[in-house]
C-alpha positions as CSV (number, residue, x, y, z in Angstrom):
1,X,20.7,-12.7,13.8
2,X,17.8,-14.4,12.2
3,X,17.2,-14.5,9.0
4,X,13.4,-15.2,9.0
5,X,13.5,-11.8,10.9
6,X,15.2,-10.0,7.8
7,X,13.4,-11.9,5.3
8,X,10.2,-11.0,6.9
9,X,11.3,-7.6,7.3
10,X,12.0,-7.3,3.5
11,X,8.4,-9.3,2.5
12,X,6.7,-7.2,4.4
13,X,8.1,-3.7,2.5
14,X,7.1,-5.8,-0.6
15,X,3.4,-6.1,0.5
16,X,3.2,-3.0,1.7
17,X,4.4,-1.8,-2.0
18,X,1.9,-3.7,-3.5
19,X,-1.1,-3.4,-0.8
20,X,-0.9,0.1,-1.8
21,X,-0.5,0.2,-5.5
22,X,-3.8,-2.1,-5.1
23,X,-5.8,0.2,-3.0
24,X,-4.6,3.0,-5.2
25,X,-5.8,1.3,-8.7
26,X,-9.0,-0.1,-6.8
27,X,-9.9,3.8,-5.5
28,X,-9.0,5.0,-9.2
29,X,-11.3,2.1,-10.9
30,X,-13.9,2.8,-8.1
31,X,-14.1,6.3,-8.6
32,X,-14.1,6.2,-12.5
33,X,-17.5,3.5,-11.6
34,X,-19.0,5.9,-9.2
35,X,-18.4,8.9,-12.4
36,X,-20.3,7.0,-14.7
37,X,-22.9,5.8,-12.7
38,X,-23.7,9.5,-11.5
39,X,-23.7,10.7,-15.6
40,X,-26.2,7.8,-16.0
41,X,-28.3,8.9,-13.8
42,X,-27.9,12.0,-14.6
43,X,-29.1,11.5,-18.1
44,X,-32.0,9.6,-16.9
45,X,-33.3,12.8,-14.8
46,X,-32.8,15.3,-17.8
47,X,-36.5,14.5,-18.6
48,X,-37.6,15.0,-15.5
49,X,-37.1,17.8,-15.0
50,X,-34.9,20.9,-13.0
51,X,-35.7,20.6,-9.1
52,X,-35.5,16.7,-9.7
53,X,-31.9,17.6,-11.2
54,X,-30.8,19.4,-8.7
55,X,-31.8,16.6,-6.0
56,X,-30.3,13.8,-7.5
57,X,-26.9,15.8,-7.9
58,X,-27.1,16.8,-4.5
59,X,-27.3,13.6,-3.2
60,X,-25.0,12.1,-5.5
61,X,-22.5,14.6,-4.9
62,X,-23.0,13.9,-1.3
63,X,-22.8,10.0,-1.9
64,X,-19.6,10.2,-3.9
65,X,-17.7,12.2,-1.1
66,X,-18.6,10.2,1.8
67,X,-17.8,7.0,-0.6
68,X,-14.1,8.7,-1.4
69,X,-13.8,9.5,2.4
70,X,-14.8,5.9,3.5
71,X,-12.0,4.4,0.7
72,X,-9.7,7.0,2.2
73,X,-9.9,5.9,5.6
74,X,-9.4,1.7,4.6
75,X,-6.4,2.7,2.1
76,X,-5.2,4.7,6.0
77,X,-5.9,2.2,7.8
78,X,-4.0,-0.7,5.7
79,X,-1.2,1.6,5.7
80,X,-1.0,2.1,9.2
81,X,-1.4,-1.6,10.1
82,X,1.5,-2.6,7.4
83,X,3.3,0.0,8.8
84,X,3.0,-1.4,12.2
85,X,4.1,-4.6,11.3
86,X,6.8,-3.7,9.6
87,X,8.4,-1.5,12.2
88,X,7.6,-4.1,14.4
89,X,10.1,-6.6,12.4
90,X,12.8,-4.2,12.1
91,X,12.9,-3.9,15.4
92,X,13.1,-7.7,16.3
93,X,16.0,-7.4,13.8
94,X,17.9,-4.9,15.7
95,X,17.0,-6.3,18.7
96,X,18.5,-9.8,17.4
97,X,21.6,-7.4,16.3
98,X,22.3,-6.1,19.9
99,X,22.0,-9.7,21.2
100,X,24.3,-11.2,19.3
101,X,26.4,-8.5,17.8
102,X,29.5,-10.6,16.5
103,X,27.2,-12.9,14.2
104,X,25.4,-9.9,12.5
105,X,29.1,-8.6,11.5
106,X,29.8,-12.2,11.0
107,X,27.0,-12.2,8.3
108,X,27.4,-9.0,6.6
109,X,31.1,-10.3,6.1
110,X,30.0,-13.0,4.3
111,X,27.2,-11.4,2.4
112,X,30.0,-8.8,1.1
113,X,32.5,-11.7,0.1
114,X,29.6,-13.7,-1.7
115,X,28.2,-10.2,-3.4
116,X,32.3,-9.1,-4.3
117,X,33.3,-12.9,-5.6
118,X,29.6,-12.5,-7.5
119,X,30.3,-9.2,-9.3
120,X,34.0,-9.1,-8.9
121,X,35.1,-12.1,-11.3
122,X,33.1,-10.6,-14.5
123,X,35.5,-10.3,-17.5
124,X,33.5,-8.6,-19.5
């Protein structure tokens, strides 16, 4: 079994944790941006006027939603290409498994003794 297999296997669950708590806090922060920018804007048109307020929110409200789709469709798209990859490793890992069956058991024995003489020898 390789290792680099399983270790890329578990590196790339930790990106994909982290890939999407990024796109999640950069969507929040660019939505809050997108909020103020449309009241400031929306304070510069009181003046000006109804019909010129009812244009600019129009537009604006049309703006924000194709903005949130666009966002929504990169944060899908990172997903599903992380998502790819990763199935794609776990399945070099059981392929490595059904190849050589004896040293995958051989391994989890030995990750089990190390773990048990880890935690089993506290005297606490």
């Amino acid at each position: 079994m390789r290792i680099s297999s399983l270790a890329c296997s578990i590196s790339l669950v930790s990106k994909e944790k982290d890939l999407k708590n990024a796109a999640e806090r950069y969507m929040r922060e660019t939505r809050k941006d997108v909020d103020r920018r449309i009241d400031e804007i929306r304070a510069d048109l009181q003046g000006k006027g109804p019909e010129a307020v009812e244009k600019a929110e129009k537009s604006l409200n049309d703006l924000k939603e194709d903005l949130q789709s666009r966002l929504q469709t990169g944060l899908q798209d990172g997903y599903d290409e992380i998502q790819g990859k990763f199935d794609d490793e776990v399945e070099a890992g059981r392929k490595e498994v059904r190849e050589h069956p004896l040293l995958a058991v051989g391994a989890a024995v030995a990750a089990g003794l190390i773990l048990g003489m880890l935690l089993g020898n506290r005297k606490d």
